[in-house]
C-alpha positions in Angstrom: -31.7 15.6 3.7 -29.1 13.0 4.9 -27.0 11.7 2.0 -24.8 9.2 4.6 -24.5 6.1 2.9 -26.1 6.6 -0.1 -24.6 7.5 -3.8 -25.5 11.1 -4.8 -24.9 13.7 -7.4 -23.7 16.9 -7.1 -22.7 19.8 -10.0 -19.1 20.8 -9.8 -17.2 23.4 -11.6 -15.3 20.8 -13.8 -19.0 19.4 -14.3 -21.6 16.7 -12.8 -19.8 14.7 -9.9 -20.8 11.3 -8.4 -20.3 11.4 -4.0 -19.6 8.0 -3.2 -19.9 6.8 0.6 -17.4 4.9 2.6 -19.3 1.8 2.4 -18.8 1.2 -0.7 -14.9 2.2 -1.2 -13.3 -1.0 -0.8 -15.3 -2.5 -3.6 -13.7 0.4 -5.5 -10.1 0.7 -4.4 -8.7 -2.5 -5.5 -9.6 -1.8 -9.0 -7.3 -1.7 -12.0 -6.5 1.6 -13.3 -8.2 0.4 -17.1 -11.6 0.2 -15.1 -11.6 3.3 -12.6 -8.7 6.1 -13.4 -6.7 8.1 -11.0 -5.0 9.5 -13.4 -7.3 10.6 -16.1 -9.7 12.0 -12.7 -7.0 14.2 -12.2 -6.0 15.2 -15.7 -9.7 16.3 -16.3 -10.0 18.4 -13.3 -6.8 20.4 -13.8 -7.4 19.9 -17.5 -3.8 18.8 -18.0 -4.3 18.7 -22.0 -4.3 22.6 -21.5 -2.1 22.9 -18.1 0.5 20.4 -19.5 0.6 19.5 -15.5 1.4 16.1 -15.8 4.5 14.0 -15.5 3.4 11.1 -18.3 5.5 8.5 -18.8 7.1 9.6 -16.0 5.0 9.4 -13.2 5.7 6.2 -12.1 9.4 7.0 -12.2 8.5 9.8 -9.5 6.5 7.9 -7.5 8.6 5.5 -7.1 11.5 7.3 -6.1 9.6 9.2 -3.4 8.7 5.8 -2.1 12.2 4.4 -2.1 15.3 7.3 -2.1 13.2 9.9 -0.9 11.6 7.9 2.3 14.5 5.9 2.9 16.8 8.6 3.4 14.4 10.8 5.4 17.0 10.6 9.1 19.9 11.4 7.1 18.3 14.4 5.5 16.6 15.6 9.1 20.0 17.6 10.1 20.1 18.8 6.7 16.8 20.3 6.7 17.2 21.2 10.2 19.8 23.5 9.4 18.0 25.3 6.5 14.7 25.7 8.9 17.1 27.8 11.3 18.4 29.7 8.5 15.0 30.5 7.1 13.7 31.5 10.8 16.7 33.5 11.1 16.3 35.2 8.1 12.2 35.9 8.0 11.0 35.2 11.3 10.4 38.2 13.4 12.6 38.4 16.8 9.4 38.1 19.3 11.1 39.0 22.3 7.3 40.0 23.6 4.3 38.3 22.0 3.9 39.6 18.4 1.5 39.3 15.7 2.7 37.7 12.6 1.1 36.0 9.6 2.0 32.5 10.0 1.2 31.6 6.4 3.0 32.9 4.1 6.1 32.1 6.3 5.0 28.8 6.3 4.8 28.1 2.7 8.3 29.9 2.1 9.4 27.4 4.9 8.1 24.3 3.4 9.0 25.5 0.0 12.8 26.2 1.1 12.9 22.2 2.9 11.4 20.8 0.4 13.7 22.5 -2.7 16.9 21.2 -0.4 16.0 17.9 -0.5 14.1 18.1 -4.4 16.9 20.7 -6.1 20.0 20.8 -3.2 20.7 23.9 -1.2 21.7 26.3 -4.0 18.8 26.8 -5.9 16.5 26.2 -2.2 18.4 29.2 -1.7 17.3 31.1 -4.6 14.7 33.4 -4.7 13.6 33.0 -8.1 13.5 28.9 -7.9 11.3 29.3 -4.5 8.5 31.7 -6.2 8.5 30.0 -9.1 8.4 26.5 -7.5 5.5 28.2 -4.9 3.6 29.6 -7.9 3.3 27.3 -10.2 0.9 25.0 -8.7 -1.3 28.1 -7.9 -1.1 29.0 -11.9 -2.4 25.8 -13.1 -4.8 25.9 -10.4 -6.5 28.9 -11.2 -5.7 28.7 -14.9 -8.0 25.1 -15.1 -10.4 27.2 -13.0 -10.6 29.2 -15.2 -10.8 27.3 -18.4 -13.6 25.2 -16.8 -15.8 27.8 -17.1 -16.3 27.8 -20.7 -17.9 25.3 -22.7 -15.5 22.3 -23.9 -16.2 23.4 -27.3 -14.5 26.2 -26.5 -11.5 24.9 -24.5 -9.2 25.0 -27.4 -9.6 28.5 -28.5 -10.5 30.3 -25.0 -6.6 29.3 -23.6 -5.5 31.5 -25.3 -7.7 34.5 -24.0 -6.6 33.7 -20.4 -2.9 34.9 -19.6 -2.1 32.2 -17.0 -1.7 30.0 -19.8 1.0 32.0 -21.1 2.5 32.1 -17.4 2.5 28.5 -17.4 5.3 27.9 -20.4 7.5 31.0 -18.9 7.9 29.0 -15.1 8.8 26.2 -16.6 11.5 28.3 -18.5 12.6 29.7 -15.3 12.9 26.7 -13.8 15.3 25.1 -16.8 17.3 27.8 -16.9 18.0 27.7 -13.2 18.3 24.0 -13.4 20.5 23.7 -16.7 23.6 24.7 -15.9 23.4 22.2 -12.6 22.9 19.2 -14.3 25.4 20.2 -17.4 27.7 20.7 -14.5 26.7 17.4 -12.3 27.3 15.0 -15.9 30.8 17.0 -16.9 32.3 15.6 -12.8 30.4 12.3 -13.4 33.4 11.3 -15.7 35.6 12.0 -13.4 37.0 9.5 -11.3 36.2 9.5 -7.6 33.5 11.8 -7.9 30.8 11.7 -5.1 27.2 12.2 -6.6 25.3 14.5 -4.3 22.3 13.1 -2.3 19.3 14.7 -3.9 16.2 14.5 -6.7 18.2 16.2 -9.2 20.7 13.5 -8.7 18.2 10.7 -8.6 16.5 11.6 -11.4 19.7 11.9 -13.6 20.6 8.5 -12.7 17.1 6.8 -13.1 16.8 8.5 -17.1 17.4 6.8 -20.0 20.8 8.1 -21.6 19.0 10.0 -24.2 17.3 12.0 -21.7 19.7 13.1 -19.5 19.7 16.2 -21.1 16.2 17.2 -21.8 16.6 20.3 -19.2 12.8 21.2 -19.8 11.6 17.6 -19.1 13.6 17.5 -15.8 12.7 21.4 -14.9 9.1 20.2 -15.6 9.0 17.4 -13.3 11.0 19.6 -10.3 7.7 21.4 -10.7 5.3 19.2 -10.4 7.2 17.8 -7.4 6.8 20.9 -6.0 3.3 21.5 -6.6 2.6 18.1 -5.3 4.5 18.7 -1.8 4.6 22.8 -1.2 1.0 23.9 -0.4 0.0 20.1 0.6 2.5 20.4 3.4 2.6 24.2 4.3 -1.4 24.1 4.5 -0.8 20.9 7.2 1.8 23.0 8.7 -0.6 26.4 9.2 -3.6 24.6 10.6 -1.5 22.8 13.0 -0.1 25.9 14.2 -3.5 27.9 14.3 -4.5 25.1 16.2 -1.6 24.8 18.8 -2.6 29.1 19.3 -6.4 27.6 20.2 -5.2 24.7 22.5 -2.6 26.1 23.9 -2.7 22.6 26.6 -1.3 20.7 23.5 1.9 23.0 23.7 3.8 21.8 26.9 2.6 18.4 25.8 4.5 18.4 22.2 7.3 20.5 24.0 7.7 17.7 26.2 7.9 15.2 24.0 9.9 17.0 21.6 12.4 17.8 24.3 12.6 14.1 25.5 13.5 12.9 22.1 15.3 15.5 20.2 17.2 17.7 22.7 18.4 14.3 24.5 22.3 14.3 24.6 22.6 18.1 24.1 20.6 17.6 20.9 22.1 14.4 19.6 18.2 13.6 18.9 17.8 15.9 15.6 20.8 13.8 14.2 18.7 10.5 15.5 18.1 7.7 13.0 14.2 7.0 14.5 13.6 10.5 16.4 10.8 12.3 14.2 9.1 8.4 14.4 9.7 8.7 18.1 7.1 12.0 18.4 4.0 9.5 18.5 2.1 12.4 20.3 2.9 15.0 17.6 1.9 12.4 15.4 -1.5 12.1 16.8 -1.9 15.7 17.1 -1.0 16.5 13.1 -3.7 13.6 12.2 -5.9 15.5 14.2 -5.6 18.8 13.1 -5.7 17.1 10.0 -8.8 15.5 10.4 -10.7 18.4 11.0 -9.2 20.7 8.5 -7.8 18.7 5.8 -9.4 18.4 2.2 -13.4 18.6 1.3 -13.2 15.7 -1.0 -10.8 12.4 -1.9 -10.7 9.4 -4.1 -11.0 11.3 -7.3 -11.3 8.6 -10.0 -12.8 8.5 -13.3 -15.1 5.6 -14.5 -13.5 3.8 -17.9 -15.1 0.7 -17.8 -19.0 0.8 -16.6 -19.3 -0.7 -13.0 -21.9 -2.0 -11.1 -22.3 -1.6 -7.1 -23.4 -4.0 -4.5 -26.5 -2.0 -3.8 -27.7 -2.2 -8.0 -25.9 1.4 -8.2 -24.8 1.4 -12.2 -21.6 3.8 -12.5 -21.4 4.2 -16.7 -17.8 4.5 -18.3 -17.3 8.5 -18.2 -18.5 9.0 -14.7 -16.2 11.1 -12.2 -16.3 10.3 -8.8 -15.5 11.9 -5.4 -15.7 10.7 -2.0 -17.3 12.9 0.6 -14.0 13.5 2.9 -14.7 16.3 5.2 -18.7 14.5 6.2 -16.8 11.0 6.9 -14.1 13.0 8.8 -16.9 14.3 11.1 -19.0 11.1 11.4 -19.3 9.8 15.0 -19.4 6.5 13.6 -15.8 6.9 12.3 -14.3 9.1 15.0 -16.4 9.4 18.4 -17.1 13.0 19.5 -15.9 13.7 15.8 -16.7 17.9 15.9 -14.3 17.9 19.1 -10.9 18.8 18.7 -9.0 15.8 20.5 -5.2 16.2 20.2 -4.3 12.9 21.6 -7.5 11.3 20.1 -4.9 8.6 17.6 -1.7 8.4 20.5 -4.7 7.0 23.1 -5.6 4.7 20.2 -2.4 3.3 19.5 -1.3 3.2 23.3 -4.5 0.8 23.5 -3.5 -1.6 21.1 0.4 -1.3 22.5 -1.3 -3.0 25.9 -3.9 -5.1 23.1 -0.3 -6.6 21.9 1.5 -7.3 25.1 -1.6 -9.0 26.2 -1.6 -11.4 23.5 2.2 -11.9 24.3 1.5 -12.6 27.7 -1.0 -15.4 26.6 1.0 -16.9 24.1 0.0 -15.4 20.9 2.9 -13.4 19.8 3.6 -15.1 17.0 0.6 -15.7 15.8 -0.6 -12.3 16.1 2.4 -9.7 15.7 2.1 -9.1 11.7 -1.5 -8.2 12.2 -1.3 -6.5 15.8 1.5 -4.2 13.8 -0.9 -3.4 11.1 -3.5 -2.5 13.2 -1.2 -0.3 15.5 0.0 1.1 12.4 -3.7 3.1 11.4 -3.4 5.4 14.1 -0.5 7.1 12.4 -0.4 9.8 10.8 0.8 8.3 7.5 -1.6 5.6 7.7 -4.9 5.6 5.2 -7.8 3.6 5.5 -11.2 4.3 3.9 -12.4 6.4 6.7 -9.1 8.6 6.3 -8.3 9.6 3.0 -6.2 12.8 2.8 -3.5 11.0 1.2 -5.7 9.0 -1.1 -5.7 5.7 -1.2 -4.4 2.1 -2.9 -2.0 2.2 -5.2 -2.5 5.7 -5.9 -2.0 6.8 -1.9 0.8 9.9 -1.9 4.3 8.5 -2.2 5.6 11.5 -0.2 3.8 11.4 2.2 6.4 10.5 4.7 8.4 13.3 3.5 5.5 15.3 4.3 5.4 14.0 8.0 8.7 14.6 8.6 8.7 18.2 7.7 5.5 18.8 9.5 7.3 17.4 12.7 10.7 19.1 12.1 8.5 22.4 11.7 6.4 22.0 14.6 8.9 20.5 17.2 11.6 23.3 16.3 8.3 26.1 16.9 7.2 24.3 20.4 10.8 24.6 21.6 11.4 28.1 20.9 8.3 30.0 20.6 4.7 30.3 22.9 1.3 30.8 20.4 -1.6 32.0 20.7 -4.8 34.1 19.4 -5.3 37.9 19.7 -7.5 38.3 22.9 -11.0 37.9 21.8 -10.8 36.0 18.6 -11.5 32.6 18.0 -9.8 29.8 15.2 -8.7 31.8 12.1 -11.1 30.1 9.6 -10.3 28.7 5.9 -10.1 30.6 2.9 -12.2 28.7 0.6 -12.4 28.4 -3.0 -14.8 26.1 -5.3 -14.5 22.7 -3.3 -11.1 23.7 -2.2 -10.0 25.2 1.3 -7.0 26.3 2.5 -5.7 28.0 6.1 -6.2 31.7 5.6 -3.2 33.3 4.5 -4.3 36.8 5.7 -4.7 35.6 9.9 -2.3 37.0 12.4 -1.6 34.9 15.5 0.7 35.7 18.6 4.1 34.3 18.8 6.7 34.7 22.0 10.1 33.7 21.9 10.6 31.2 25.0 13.2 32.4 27.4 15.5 29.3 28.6 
């Protein structure tokens, strides 16, 4: 049966679920958190009553730094994390002097996990083994822990918790995470009274100087929300990273092209580029090629909201308060309509679209209608990037609630990819196709378990 374009039910895990089509999203975005939730959508699904997982009060204060210190200072932090990437690679990557088989994955998430603690927590603790497993585990705790929970009976939710031992896990990460993070912040508020001192440029930083006075030293609330940070960003990102890889080792054409590219505008100058204010914005074909790989493995569902106010749609669909609702990512993701030849892997599919509307824009210049027409010309431009959401591309949500780090997130990806392509060849073990997903309830991920063929390039 075809289900495009119509509402439908389906029966989830976490309970009954309402599959929303695209048509009717943008009656649905623009409404006010009172009327259709975010926030209590995702709070029921990782059951954060339970999981504690869940910044409160907070969350906007997180948000809005990733939107504004975070984003802002993304060139200034690229050498930064370029440096860490080498020492990681150094440190875990094998030597590959002939084509080797490694697993890509769990290097990957160690990788991501290491940039992002540099930038989240500063180099020491990125550097420290116990911060990176905790920070890569406990997203995967609360995970499995709601899993879990979920499958008894609400009823039961308040007793059962304490028959499943992640729950216990849970409390002892974020105890490993203050302790690590105490004696920082005691030391970071003891030099801020003296004079001259330079704050350093990170979250820990920010954070301190965005709390109320009174909570400058609540170690466990600021250990807390380092974690959720890093659940948000760690296996997001390094599952971006992995299929991007697994698919530059099945098209291996796309591999001179991003080498190119990434040459051009990072190894200019005898490498100036990395240090470049605009150079990871500059890799418009990598960019195309992440949305890409993106598009065809990215997440099953989106737009998780919750219904607190009952709403009626435009086609007599009534949505009572206490309805959850999903939109049907991976089918609109593969829809023709949205993305011609959609089951075709098309690297360049989004750079073709925005060189299109590059000569769309100097047209309308040439007849007289720059001015006019630049603010919107821009915009449109702008939906072929990778950062860019719309309702037909929902990985990073959408609205108000759209990921704040999601430029972060880009910038990594690049920094990953573009320092891979310029050292190292990929590709599949002879005979083997893809690696497939791992996947889990509504949930899949890159297969941590694949082995694909890596080559250091010989200059």
């Amino acid at each position: 049966m075809d289900f495009k374009d119509k509402v439908y039910q389906i029966e989830a895990t976490e309970g009954p679920r309402i599959i929303i089509p695209v048509k009717f999203i943008a009656e649905l975005k623009g409404l006010p958190e009172e009327t259709l939730s975010a926030y209590e959508a995702v709070s029921e699904a990782l059951l954060s009553q339970y999981t504690h997982f869940s910044a409160g009060a907070h969350n906007e204060t997180l948000s809005k730094l990733l939107k504004t210190n975070l984003s802002q200072r993304l060139s200034r932090l690229t050498p930064k994390l370029k440096q860490e990437l080498e020492f990681i690679t150094a440190q875990e990557f094998p030597e590959c002097d002939e084509w080797t088989p490694f697993k890509a994955q769990p290097f990957l998430v160690r990788t991501v996990a290491r940039l992002s603690g540099c930038s989240f927590a500063g180099s020491t603790l990125s550097r420290n083994e116990e911060w990176m497993d905790t920070s890569v585990n406990y997203a995967t705790t609360v995970f499995i822990a709601a899993i879990k929970l979920q499958f008894f009976p609400k009823w039961m939710r308040p007793v059962a918790q304490y028959f499943i031992p992640d729950f216990y896990a849970i409390p002892r990460m974020v105890a490993k995470a203050q302790a690590k993070l105490t004696p920082i912040i005691e030391e970071r508020l003891r030099d801020s009274e003296v004079p001259g001192y330079e704050k350093p440029d990170d979250f820990i930083q920010w954070l301190l100087d965005t709390l109320p006075e009174q909570q400058k030293r609540s170690f466990g609330l600021q250990a807390h929300l380092q974690l959720i940070l890093a659940a948000a960003s760690i296996h997001t990102t390094s599952n971006l990273v992995t299929d991007c890889v697994y698919d530059l080792a099945t098209h291996q054409d796309m591999q001179e092209v991003l080498r190119q590219e990434a040459a051009e505008v990072l190894e200019e100058g005898g490498g100036a580029g990395w240090h470049g204010k605009d150079s990871l914005a500059r890799l418009k074909k990598m960019d195309s090629f992440m949305r890409e790989s993106q598009r065809l493995h990215g997440n099953v569902t989106s737009f998780i909201r919750k219904v607190m106010k009952p709403i009626d749609l435009s086609d007599g669909t009534h949505l009572p308060a206490g309805t959850s609702l999903l939109a049907p990512l991976a089918g609109v993701s593969l829809d023709d309509r949205f993305y011609p030849g959609a089951e075709t892997f098309d690297g360049l599919r989004f750079w073709r679209q925005q060189q299109q509307q590059q000569q769309q824009q100097q047209q309308n210049s040439a007849n007289g209608g720059e001015v006019k027409n630049a603010s919107t010309n821009a915009n449109i431009g702008n939906r072929w990037q990778f950062t860019s959401i719309g309702d037909a591309n929902m990985n990073f949500g959408l609205g108000r609630h759209a990921c704040p780090g999601r430029f972060f997130a880009a910038a990594e990806t690049k920094l990953i990819l573009a320092y891979l392509v310029l050292h190292y060849d990929v590709r599949l073990r002879e005979g083997e196709g893809r690696p497939g997903p791992a996947v889990f309830m509504m949930t899949k991920s890159p297969s941590p378990d694949a082995e694909i063929l890596f080559r250091r390039r010989r200059s």
